[in-house]
NUKOL-208074 format. One record per residue: x, y, z of N, C-alpha, C, O, CB in turn; residue number from 1; residue in three letters. Coordinates in Angstrom, 2 decimals, padded with zeros to 5 digits. Glycine has a CB too. Example, Ala and Ser with C-alpha at 12.3 -4.5 7.8 and 13.67 -1.06 7.14 Angstrom:
+---------+---------+---------+---------+---------+---------+---------+---------+---------+---------+---------+---------+---------+---------+---------+-----+--------+
!     n_X !     n_Y !     n_Z !    ca_X !    ca_Y !    ca_Z !     c_X !     c_Y !     c_Z !     o_X !     o_Y !     o_Z !    cb_X !    cb_Y !    cb_Z ! num ! residu !
+---------+---------+---------+---------+---------+---------+---------+---------+---------+---------+---------+---------+---------+---------+---------+-----+--------+
!  013.19 ! -005.69 !  007.80 !  012.30 ! -004.50 !  007.80 !  013.20 ! -003.30 !  007.80 !  014.24 ! -003.32 !  008.46 !  011.31 ! -004.47 !  009.05 !   1 !    ALA !
!  012.85 ! -002.25 !  007.08 !  013.67 ! -001.06 !  007.14 !  012.90 !  000.03 !  007.87 !  013.41 !  001.14 !  008.04 !  014.08 ! -000.60 !  005.72 !   2 !    SER !
+---------+---------+---------+---------+---------+---------+---------+---------+---------+---------+---------+---------+---------+---------+---------+-----+--------+
***
This chain:
+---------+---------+---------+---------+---------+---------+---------+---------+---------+---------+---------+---------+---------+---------+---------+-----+--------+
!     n_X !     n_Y !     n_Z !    ca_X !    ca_Y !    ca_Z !     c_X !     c_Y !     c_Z !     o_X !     o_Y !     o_Z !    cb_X !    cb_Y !    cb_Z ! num ! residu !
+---------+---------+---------+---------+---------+---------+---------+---------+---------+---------+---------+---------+---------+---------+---------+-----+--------+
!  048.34 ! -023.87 ! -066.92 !  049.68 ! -023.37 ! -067.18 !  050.71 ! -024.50 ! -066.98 !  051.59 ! -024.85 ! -067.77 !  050.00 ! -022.16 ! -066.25 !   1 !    UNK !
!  050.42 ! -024.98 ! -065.81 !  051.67 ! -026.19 ! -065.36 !  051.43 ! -027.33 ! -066.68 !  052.40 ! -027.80 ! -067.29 !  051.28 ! -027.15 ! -063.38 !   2 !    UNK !
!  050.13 ! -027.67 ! -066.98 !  049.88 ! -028.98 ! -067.96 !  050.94 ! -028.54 ! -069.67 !  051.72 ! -029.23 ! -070.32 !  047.60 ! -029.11 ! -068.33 !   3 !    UNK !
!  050.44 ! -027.13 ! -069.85 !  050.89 ! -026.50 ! -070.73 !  052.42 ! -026.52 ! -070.90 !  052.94 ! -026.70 ! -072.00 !  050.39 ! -025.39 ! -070.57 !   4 !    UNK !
!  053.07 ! -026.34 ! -069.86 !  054.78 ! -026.78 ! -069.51 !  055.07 ! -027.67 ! -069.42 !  056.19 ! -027.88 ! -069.87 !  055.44 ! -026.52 ! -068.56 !   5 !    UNK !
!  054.42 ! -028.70 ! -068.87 !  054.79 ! -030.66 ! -069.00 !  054.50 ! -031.02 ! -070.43 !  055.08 ! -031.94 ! -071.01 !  053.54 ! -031.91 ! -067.89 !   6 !    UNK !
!  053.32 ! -030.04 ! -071.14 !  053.58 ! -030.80 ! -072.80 !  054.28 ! -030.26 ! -073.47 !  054.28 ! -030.73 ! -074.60 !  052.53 ! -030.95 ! -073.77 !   7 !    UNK !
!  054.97 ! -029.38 ! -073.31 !  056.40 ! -028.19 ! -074.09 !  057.59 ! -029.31 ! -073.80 !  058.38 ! -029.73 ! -074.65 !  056.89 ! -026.12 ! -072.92 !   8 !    UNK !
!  057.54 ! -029.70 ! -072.47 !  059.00 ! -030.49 ! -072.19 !  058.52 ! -031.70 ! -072.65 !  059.51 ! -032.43 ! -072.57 !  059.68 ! -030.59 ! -070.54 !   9 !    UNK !
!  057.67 ! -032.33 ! -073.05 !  057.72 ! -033.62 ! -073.33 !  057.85 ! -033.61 ! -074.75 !  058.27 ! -034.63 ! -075.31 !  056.61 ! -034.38 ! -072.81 !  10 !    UNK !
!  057.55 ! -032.62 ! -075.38 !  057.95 ! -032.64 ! -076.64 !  059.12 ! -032.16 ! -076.80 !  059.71 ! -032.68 ! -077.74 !  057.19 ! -032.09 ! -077.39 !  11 !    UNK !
!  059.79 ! -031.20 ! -076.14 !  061.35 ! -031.82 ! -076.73 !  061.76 ! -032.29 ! -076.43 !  062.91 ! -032.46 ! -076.84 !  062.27 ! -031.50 ! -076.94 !  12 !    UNK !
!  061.22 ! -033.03 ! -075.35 !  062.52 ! -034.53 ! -074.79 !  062.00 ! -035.46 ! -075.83 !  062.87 ! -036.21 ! -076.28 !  062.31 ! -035.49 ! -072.75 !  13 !    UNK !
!  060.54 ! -035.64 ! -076.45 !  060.42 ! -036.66 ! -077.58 !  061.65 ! -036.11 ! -078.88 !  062.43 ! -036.90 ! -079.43 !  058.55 ! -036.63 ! -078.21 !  14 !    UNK !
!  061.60 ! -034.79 ! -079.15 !  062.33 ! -034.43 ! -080.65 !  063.58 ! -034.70 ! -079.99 !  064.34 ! -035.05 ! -080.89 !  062.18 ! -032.72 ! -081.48 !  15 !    UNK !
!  064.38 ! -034.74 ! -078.52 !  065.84 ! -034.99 ! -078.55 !  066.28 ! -036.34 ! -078.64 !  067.43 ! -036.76 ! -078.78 !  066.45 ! -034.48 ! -077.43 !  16 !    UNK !
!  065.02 ! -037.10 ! -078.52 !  064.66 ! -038.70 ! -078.87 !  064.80 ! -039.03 ! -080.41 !  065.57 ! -039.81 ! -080.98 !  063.01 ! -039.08 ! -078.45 !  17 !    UNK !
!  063.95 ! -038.29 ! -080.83 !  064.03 ! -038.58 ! -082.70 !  065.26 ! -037.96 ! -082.73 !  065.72 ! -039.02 ! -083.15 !  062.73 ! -037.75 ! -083.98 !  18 !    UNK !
!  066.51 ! -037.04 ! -082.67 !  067.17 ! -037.04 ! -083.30 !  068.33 ! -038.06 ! -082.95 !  069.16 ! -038.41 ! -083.79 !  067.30 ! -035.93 ! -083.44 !  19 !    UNK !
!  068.31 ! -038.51 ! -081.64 !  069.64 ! -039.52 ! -081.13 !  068.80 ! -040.93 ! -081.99 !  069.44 ! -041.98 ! -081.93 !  069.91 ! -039.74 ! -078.79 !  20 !    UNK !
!  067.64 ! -040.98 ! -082.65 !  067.31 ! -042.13 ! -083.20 !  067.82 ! -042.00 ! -084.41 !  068.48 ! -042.85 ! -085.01 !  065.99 ! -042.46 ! -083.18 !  21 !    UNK !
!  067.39 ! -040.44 ! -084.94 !  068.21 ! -040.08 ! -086.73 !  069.46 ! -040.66 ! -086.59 !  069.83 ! -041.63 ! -087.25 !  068.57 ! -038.20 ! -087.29 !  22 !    UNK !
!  070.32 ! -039.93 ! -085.50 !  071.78 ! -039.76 ! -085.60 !  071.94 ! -041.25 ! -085.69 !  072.57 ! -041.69 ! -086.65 !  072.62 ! -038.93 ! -084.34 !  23 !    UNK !
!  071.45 ! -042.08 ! -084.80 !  072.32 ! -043.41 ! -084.98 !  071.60 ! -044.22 ! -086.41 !  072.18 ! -045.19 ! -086.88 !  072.17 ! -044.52 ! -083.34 !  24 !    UNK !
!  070.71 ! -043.87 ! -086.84 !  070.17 ! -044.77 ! -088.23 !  070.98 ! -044.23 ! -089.50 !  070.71 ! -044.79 ! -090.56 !  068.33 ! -044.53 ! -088.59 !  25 !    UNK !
!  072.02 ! -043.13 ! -089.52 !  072.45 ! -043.33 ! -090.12 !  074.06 ! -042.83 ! -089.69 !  074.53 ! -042.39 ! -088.63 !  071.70 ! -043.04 ! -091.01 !  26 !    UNK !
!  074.52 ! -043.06 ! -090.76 !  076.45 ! -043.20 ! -090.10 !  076.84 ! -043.85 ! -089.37 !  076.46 ! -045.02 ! -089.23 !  077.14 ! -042.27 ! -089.41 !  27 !    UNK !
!  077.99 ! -043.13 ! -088.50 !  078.79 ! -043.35 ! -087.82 !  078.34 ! -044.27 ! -086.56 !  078.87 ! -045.18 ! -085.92 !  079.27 ! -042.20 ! -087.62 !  28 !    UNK !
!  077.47 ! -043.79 ! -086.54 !  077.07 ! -044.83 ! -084.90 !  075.92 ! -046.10 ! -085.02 !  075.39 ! -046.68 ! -084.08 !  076.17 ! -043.60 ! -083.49 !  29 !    UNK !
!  075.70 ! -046.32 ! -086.40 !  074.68 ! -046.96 ! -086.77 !  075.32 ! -048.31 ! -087.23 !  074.78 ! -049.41 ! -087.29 !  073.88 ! -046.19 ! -087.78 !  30 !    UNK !
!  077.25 ! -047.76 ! -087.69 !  077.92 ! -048.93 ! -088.11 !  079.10 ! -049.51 ! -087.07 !  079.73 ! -050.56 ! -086.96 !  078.51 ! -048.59 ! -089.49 !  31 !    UNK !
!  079.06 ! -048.26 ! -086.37 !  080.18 ! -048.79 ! -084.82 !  079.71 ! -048.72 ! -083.53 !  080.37 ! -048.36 ! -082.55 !  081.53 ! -047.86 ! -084.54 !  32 !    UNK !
!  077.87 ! -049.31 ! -083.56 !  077.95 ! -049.26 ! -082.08 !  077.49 ! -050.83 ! -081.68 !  076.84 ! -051.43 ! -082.54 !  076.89 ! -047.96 ! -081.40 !  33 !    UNK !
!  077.64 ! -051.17 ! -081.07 !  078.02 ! -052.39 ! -080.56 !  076.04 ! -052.34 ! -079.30 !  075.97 ! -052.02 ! -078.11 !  080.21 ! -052.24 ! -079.56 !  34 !    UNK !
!  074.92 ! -052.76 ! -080.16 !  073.11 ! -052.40 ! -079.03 !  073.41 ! -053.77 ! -078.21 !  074.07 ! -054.70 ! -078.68 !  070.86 ! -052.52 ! -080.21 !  35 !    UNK !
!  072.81 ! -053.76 ! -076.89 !  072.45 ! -054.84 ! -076.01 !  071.92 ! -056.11 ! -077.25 !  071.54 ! -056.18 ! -078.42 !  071.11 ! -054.24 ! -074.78 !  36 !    UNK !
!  072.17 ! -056.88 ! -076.18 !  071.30 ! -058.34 ! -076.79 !  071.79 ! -058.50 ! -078.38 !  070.96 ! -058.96 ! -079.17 !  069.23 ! -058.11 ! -076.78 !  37 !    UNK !
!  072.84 ! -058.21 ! -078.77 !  073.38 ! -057.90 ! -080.26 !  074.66 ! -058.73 ! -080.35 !  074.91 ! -059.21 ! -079.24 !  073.72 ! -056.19 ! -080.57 !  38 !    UNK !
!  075.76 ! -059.14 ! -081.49 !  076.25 ! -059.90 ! -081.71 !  077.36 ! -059.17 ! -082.31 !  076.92 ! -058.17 ! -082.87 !  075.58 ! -060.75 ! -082.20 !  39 !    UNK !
!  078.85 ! -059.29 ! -082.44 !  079.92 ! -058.93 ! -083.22 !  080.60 ! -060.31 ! -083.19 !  081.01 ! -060.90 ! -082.20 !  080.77 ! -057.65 ! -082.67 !  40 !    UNK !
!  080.66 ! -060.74 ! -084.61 !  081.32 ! -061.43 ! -085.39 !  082.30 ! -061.23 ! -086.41 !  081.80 ! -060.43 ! -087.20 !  080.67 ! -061.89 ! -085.75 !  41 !    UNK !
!  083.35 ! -061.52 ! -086.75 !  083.99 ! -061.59 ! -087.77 !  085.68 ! -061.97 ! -087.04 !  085.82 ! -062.48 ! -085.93 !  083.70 ! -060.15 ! -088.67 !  42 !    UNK !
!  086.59 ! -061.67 ! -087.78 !  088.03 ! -062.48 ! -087.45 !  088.92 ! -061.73 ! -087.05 !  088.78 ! -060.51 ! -087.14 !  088.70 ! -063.18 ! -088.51 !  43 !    UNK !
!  090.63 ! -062.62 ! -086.25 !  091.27 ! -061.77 ! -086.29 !  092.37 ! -062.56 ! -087.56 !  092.49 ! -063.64 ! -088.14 !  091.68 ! -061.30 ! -084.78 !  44 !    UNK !
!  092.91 ! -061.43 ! -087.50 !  094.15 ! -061.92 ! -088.79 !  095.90 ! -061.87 ! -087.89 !  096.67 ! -061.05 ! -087.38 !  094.13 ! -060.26 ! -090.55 !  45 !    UNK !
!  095.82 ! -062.84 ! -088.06 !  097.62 ! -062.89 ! -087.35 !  098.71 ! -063.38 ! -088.62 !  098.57 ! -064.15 ! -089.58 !  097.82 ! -064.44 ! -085.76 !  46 !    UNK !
!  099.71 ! -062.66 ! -088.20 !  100.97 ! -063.04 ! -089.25 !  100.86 ! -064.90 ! -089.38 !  100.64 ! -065.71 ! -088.48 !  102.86 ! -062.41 ! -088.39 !  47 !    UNK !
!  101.15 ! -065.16 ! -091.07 !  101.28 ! -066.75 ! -090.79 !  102.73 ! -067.45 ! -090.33 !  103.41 ! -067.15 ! -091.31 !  100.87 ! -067.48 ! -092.18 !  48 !    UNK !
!  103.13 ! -067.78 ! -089.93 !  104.46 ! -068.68 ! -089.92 !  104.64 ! -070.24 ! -090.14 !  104.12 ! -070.95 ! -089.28 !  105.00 ! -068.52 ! -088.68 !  49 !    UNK !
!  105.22 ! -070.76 ! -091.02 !  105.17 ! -072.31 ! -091.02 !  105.10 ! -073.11 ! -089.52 !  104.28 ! -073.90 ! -089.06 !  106.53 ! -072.81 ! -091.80 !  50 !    UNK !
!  106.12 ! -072.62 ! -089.07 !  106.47 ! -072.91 ! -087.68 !  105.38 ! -073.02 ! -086.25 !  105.58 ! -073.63 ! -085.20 !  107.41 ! -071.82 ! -087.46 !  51 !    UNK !
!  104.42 ! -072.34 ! -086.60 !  102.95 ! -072.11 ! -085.67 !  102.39 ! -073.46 ! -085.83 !  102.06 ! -073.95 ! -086.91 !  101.72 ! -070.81 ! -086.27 !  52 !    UNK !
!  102.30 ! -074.06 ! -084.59 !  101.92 ! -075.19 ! -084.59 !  100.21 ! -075.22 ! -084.01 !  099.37 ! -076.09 ! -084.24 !  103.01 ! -075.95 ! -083.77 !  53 !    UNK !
!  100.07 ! -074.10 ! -083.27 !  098.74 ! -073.70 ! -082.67 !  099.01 ! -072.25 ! -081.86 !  100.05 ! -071.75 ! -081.43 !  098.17 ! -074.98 ! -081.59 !  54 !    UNK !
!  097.44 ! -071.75 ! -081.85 !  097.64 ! -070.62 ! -081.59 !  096.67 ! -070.56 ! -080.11 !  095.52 ! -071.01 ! -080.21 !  097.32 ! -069.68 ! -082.89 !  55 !    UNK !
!  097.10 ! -070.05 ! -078.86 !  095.78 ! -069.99 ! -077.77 !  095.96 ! -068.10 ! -077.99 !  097.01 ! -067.48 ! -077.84 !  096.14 ! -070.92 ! -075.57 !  56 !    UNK !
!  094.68 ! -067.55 ! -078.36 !  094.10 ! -066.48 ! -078.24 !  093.41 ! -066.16 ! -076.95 !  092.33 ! -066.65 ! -076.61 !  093.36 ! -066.43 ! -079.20 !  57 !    UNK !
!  094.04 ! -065.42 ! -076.36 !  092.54 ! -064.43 ! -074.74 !  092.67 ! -062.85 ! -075.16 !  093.65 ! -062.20 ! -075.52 !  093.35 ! -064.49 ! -072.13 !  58 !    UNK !
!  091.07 ! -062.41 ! -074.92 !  090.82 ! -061.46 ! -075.12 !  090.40 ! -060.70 ! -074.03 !  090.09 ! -061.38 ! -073.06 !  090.21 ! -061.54 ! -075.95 !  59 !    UNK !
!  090.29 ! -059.46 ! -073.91 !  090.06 ! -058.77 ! -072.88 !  089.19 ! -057.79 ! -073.22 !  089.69 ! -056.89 ! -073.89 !  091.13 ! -058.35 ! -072.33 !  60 !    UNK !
!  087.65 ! -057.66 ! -072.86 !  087.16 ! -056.77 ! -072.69 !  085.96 ! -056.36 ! -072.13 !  084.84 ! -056.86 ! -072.22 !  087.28 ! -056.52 ! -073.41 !  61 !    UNK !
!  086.52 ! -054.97 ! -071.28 !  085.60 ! -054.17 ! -070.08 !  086.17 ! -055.31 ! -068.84 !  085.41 ! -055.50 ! -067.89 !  083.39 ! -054.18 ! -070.41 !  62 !    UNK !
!  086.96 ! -055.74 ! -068.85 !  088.18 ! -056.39 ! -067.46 !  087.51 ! -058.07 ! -067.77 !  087.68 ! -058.85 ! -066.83 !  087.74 ! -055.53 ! -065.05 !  63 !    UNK !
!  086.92 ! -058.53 ! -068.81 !  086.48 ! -060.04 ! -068.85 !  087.47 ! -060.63 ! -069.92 !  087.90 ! -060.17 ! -070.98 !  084.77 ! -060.29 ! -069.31 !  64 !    UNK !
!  087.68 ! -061.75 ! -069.30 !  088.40 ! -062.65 ! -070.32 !  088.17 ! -063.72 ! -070.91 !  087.91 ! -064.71 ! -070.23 !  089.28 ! -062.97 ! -070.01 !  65 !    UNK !
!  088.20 ! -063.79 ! -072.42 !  087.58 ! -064.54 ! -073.26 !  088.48 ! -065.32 ! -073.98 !  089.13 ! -064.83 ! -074.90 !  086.82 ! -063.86 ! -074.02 !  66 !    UNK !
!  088.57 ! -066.53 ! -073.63 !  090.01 ! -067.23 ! -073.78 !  089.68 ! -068.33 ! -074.94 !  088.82 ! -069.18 ! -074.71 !  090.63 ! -068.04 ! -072.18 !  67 !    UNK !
!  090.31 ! -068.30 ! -076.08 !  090.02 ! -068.73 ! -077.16 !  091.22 ! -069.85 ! -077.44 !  091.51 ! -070.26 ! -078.56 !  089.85 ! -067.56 ! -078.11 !  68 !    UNK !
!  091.79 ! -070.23 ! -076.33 !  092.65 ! -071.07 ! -076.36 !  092.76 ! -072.87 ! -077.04 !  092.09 ! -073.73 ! -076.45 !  092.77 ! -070.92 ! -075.16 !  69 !    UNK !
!  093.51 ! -073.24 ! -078.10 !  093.18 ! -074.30 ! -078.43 !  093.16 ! -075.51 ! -077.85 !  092.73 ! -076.47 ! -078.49 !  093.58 ! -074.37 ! -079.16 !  70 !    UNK !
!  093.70 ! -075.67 ! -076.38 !  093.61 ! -076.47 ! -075.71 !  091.90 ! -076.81 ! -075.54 !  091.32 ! -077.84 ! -075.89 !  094.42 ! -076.08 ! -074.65 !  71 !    UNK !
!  091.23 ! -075.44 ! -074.80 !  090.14 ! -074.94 ! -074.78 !  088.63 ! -076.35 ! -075.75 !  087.70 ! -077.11 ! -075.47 !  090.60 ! -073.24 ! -075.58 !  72 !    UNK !
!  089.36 ! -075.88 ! -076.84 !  088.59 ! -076.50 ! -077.93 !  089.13 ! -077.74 ! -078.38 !  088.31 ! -078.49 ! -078.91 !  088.49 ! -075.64 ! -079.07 !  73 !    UNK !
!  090.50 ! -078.22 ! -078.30 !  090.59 ! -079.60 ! -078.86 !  091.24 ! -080.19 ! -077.95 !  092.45 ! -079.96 ! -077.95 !  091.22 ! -079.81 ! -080.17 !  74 !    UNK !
!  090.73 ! -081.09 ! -076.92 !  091.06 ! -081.47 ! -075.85 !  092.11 ! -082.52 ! -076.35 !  093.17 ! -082.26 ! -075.78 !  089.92 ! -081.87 ! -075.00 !  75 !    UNK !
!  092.23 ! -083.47 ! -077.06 !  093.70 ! -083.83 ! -077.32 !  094.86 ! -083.16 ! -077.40 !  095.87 ! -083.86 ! -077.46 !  093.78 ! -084.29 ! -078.25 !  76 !    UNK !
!  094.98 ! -082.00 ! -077.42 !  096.17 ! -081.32 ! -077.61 !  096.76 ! -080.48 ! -076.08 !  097.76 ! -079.81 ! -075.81 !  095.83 ! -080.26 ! -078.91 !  77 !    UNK !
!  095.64 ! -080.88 ! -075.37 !  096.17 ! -080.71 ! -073.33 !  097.33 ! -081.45 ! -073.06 !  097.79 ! -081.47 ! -071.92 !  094.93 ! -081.52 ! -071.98 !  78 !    UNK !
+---------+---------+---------+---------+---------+---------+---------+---------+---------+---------+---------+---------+---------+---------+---------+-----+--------+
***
């Protein structure tokens, strides 16, 4: 009886498995979720002005700061 109830629950904890695997393979969470050990790339876009001579960018996120500052990167300009 007890073996009979550990394989009832293990099969729907496997099917509540396949569906949080469906749900994220397709849509919404398949194109905005951000998996471990994974990468987000692409740009930001800022207004242009002639006048911008350089730009230092810091970012903030989950309380870390990611400082994209051009000093940072072109040490002549310290």
């Amino acid at each position: 009886m007890q073996r009979q109830q550990n394989q009832q629950n293990m099969n729907e904890m496997q099917e509540g498995i396949d569906d949080d695997v469906q749900l994220i393979n397709q849509g919404y969470l398949k194109v905005n979720t951000l998996f471990p050990n994974s990468v987000l790339e692409g740009y930001i876009l800022i207004p242009f002005h002639k006048k911008i001579t350089d730009i230092d960018l810091i970012v903030n996120i989950a309380g870390k700061k990611f400082d994209f500052s051009n000093s940072k990167f072109h040490p002549d300009l310290q």
